[in-house]
FIMAR-923968 format. One line per field, with one value per atom (N, C-alpha, C): residue in one letter; atom name; x, y, z. Coordinates in Angstrom, 3 decimals. Layout:
N
aa	[A  ...]
at	[CA  ...]
px	[X  ...]
py	[Y  ...]
pz	[Z  ...]
END
This chain:
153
aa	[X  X  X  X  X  X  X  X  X  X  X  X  X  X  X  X  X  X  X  X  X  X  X  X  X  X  X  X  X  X  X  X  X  X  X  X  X  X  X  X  X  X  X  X  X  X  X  X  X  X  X  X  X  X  X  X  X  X  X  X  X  X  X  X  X  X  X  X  X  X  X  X  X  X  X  X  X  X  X  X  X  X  X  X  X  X  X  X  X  X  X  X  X  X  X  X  X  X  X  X  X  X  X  X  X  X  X  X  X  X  X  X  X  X  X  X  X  X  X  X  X  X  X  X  X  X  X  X  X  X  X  X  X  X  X  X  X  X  X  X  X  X  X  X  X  X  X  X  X  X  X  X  X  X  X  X  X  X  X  X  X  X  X  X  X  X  X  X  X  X  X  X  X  X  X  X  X  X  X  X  X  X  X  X  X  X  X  X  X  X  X  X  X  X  X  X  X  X  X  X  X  X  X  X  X  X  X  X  X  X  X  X  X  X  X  X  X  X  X  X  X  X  X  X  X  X  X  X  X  X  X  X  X  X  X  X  X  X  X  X  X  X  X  X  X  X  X  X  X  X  X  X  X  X  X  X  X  X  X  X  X  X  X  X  X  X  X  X  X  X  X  X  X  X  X  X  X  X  X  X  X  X  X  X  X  X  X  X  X  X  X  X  X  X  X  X  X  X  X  X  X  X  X  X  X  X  X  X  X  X  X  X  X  X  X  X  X  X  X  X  X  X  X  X  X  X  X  X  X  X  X  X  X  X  X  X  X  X  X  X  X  X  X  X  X  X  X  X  X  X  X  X  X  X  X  X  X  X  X  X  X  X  X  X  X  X  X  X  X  X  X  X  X  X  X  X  X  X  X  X  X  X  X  X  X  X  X  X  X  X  X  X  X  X  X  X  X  X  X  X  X  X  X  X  X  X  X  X  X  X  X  X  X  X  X  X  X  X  X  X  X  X  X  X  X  X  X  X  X  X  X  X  X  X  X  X  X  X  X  X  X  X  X  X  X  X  X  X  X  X  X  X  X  X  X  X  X  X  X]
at	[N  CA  C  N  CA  C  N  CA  C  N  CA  C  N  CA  C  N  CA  C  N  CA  C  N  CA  C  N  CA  C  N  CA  C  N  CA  C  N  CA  C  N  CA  C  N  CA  C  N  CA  C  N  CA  C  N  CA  C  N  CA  C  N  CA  C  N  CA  C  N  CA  C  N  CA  C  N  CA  C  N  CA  C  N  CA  C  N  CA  C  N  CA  C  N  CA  C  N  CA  C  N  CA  C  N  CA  C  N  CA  C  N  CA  C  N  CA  C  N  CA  C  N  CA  C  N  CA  C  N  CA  C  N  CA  C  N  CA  C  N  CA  C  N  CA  C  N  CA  C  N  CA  C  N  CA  C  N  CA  C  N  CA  C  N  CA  C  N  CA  C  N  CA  C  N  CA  C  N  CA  C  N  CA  C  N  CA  C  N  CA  C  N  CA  C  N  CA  C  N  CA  C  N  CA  C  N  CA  C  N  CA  C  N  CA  C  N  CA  C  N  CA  C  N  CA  C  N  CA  C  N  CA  C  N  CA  C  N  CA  C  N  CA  C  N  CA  C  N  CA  C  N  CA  C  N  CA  C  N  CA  C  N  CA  C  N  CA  C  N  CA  C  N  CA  C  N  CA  C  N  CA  C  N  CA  C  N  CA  C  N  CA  C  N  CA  C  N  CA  C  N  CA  C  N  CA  C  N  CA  C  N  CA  C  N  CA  C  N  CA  C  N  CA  C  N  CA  C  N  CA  C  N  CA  C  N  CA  C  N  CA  C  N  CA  C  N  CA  C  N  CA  C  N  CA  C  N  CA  C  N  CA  C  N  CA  C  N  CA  C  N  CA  C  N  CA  C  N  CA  C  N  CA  C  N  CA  C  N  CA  C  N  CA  C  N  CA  C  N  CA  C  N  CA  C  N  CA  C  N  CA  C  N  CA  C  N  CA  C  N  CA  C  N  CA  C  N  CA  C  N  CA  C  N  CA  C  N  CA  C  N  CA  C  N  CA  C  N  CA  C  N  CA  C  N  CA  C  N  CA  C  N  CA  C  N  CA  C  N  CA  C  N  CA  C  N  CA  C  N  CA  C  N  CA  C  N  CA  C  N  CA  C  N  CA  C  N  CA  C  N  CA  C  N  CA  C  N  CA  C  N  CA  C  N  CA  C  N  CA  C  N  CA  C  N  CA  C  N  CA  C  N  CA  C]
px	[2.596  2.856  1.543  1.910  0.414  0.670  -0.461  -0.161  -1.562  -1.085  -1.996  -3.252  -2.894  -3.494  -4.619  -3.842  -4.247  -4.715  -4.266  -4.514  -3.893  -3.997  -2.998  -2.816  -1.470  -1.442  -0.231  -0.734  0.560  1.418  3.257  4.000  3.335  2.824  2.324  1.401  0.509  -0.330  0.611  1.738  2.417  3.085  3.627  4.328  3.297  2.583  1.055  0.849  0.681  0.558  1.319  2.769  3.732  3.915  3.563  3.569  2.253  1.827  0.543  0.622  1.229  1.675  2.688  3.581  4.814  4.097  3.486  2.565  1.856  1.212  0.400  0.757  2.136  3.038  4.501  4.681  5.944  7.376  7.177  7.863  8.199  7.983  8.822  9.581  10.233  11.591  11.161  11.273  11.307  12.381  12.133  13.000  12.178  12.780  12.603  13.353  13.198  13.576  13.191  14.106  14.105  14.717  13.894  14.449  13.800  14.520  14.408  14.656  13.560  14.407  13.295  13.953  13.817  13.376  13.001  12.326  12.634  13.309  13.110  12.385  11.484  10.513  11.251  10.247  11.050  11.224  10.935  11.041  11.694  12.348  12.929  11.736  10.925  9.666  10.826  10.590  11.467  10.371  10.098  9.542  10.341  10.035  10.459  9.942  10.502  9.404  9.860  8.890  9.597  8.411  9.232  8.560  9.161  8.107  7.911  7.946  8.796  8.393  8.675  7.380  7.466  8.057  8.810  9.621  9.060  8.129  7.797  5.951  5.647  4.700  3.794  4.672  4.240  4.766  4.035  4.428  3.342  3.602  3.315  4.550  4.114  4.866  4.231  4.659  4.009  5.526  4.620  5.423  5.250  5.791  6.015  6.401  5.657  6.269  6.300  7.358  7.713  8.563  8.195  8.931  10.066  11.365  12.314  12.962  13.423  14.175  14.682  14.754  15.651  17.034  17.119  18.714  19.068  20.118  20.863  21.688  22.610  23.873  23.222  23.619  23.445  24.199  24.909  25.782  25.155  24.614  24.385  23.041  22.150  20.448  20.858  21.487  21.935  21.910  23.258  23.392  22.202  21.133  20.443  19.181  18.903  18.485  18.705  20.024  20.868  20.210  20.560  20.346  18.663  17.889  16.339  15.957  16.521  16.378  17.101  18.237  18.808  17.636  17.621  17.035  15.614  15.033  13.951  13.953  15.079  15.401  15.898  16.748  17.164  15.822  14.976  13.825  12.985  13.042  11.986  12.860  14.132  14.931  14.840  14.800  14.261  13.444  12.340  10.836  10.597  11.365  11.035  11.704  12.908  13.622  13.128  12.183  11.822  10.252  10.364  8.404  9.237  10.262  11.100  10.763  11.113  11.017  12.001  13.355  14.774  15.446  14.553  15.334  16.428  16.395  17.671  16.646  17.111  17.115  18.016  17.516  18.451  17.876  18.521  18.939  18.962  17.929  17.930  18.287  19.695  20.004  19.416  19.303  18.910  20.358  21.231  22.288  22.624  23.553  24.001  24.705  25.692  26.858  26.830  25.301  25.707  24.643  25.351  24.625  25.739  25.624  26.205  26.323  26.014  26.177  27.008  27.497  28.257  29.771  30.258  31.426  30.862  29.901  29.738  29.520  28.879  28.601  29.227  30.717  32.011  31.604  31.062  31.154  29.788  28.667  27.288  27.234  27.709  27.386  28.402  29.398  30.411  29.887  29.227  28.226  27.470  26.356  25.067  25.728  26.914  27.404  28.044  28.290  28.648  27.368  26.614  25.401  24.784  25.215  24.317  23.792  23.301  22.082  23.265  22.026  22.578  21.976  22.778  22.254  22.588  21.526  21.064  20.844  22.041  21.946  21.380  21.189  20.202  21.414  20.607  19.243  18.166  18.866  18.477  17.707  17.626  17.204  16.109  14.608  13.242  12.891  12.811  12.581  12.392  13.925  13.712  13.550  14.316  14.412  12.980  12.390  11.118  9.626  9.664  8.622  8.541  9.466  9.675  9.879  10.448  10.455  9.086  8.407  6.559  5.936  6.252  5.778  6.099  7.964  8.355  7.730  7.129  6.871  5.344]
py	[-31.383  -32.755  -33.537  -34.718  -35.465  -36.773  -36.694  -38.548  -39.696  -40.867  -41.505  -41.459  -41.645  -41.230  -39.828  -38.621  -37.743  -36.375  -37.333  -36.737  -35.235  -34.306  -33.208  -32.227  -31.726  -31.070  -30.588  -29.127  -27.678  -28.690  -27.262  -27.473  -27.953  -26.425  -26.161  -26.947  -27.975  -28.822  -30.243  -30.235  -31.578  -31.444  -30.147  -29.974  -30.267  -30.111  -29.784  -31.572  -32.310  -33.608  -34.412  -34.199  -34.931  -34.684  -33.170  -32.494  -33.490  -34.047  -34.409  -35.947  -36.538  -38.124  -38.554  -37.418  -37.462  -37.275  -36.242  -36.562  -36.784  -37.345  -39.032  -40.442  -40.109  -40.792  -40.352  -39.402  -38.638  -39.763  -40.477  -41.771  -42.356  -42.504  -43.717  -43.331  -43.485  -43.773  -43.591  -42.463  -42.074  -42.014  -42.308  -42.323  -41.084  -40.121  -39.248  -39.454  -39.817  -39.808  -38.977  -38.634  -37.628  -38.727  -39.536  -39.605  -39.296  -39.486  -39.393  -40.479  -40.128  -41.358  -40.628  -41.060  -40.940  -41.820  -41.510  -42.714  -41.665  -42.577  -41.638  -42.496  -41.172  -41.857  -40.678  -39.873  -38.839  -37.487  -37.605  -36.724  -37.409  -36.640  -37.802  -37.352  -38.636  -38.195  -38.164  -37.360  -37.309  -37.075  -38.186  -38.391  -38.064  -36.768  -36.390  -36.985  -37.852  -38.863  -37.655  -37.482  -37.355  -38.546  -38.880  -40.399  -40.364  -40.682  -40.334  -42.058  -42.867  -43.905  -44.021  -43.984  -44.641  -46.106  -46.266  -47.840  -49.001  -49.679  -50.648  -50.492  -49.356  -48.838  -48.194  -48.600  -47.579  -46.536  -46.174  -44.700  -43.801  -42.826  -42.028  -41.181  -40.812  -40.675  -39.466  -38.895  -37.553  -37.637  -37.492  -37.228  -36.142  -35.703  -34.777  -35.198  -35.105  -35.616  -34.432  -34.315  -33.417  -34.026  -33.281  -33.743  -32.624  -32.881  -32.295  -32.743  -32.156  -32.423  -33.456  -34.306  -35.709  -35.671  -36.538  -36.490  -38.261  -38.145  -39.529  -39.954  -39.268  -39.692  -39.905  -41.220  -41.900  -41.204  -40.712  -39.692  -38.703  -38.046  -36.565  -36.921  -38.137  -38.223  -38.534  -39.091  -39.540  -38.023  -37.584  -36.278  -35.593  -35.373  -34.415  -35.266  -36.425  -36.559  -36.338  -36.599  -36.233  -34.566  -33.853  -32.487  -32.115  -32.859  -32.716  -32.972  -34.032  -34.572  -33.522  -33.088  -32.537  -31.064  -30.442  -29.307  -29.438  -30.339  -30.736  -31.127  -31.478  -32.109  -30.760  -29.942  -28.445  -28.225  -27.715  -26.874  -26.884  -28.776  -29.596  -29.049  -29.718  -29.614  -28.530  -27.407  -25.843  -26.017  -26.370  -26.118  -26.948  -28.229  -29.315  -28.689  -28.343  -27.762  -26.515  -25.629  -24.467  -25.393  -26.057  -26.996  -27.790  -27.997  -28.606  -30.209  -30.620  -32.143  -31.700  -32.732  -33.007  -34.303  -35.181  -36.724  -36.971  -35.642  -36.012  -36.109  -36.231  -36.549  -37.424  -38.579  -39.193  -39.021  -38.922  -39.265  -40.872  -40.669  -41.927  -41.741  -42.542  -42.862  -44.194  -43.443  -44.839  -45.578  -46.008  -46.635  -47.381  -48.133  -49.334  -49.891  -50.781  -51.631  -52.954  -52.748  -53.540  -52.988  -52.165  -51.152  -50.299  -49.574  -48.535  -47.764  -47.078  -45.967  -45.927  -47.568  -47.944  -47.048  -46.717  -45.908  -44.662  -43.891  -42.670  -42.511  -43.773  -43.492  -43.297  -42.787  -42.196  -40.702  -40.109  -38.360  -38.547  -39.240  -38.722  -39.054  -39.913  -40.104  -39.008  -38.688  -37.287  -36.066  -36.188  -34.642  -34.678  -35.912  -35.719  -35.231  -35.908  -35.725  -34.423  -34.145  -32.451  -31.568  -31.921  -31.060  -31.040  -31.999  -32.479  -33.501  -33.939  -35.785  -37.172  -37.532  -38.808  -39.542  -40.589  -41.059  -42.760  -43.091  -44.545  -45.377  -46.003  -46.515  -48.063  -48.150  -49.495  -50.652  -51.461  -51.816  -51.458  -50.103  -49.662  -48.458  -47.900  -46.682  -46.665  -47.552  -47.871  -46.041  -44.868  -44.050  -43.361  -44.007  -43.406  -45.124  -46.097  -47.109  -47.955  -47.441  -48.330  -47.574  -46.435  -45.718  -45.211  -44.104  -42.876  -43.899  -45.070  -45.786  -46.299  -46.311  -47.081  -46.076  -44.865  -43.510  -43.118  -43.361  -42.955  -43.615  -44.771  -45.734  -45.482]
pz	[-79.387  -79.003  -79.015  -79.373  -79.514  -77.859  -77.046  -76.528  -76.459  -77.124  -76.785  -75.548  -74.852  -73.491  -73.332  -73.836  -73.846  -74.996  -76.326  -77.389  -77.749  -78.108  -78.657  -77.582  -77.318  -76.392  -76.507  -75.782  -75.927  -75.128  -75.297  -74.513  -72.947  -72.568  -70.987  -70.307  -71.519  -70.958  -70.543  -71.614  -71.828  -69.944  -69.955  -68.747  -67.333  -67.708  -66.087  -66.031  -67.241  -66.951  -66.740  -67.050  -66.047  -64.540  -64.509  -63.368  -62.428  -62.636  -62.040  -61.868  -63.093  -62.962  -62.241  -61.686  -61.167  -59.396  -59.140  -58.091  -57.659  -58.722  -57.863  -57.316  -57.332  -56.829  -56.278  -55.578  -55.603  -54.887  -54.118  -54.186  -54.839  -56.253  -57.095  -57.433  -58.592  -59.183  -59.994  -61.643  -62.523  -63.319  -64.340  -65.601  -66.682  -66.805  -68.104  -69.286  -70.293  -71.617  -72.686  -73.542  -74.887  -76.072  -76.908  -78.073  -78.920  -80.497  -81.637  -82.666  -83.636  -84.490  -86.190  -86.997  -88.177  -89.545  -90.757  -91.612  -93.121  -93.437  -94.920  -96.014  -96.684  -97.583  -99.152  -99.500  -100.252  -99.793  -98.079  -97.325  -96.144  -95.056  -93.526  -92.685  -91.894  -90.548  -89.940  -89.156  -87.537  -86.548  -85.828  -84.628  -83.187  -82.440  -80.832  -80.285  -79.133  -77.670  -76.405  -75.605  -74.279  -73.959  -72.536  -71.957  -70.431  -69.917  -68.374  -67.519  -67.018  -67.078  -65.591  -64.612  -63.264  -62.932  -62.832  -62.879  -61.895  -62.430  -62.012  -62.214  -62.547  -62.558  -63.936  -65.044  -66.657  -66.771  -67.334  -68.278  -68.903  -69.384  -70.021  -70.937  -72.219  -73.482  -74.190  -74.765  -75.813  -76.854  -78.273  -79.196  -80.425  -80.718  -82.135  -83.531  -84.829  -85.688  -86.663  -87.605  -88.481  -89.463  -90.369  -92.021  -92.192  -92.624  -93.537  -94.582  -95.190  -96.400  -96.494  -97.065  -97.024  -96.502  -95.146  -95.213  -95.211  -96.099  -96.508  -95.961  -95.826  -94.924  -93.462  -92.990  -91.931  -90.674  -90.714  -89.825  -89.593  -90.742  -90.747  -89.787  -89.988  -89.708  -88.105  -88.087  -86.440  -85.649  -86.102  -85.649  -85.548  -86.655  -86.704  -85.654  -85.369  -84.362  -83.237  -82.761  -81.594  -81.160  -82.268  -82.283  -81.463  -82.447  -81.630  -80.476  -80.172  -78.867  -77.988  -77.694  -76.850  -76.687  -78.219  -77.790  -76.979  -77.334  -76.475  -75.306  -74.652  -73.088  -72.700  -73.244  -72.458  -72.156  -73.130  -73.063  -71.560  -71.766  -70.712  -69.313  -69.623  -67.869  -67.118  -68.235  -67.262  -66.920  -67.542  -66.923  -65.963  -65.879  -64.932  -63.844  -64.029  -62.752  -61.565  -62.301  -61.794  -61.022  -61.563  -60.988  -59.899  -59.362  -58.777  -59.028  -60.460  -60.619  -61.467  -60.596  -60.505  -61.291  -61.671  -62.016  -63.033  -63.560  -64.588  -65.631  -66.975  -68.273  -69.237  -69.539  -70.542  -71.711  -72.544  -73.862  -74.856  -75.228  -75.928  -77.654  -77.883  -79.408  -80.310  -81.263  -82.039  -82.735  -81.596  -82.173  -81.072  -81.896  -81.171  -81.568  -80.761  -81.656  -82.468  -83.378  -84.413  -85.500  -85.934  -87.044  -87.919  -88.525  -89.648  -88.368  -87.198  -86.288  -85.330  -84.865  -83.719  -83.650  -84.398  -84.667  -84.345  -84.430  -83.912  -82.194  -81.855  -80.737  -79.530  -79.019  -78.540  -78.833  -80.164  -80.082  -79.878  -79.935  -79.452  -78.151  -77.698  -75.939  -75.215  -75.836  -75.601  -75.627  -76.457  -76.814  -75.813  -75.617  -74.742  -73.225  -73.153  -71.479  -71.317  -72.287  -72.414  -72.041  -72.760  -72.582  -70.740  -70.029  -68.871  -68.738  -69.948  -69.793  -69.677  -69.326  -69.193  -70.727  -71.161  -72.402  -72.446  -73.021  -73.516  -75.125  -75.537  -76.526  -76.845  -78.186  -78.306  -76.938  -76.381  -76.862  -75.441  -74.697  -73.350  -74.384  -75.204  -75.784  -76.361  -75.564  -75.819  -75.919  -76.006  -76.362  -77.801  -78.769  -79.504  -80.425  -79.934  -80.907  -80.872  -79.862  -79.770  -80.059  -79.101  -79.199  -80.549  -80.699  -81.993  -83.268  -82.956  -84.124  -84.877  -83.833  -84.324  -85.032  -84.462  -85.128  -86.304  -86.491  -88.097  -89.629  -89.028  -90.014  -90.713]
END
């Protein structure tokens, strides 16, 4: 994971510095987010966010970027974002859970109801709530549509 702030960093470091931003303030109100979002060139970037956002107070963000095979279908890229993000919020929610930092996890889509995606978004917000998260579509879904989006480009 790479973050502005803090430049390249393991899983276990990514985990120790939320762990640390979260109590330097253990009173506020946190928002955790997992999105994704994608860019196709003659390869798809897929940019992972997790994003830590003390509410009223900033944030802190770490992201991942990786190349695969081109995917075209707008369904399939959704999905296969959907897909990243979740596995990356399981991963996190254990580890956050056993450090006893509880706030939940949402899910941020890069969709919204006025796009090519708005019709999917009934089985992806179905899926995410299946899984446990809570999830956020445009134009509440500054994770993947805002952050991960600056990154794909």
């Amino acid at each position: 994971m790479y973050s502005p702030t803090y430049g390249k960093v393991n899983y276990k470091e990514m985990i120790d510095i939320i762990k640390s931003f979260i109590n330097k303030s253990p009173n506020s109100i946190y928002n955790i987010s997992v999105g994704t979002d994608s860019q196709n060139f003659d390869y798809t970037k897929v940019v992972v966010v997790v994003a830590v956002h003390r509410v009223g107070h900033g944030g802190i963000f770490f992201y991942d970027i990786k190349t695969v095979k081109k995917i075209s279908g707008i369904s399939q890229k959704l999905f296969y974002e959907t897909s990243n993000s979740l596995s990356v919020a399981m991963k996190l929610s254990e580890v956050l859970e056993k450090e006893g930092i509880d706030f939940g996890i949402s899910i941020h889509v890069d969709a919204g109801n006025n796009g090519q995606t708005y019709k999917l978004i009934p089985e992806i917000v179905g899926w995410i709530k299946a899984c446990g998260f809570g999830c956020e579509t445009k134009p509440n879904s500054y994770a993947a549509s805002s952050i991960a989006d600056k990154y794909t480009k």
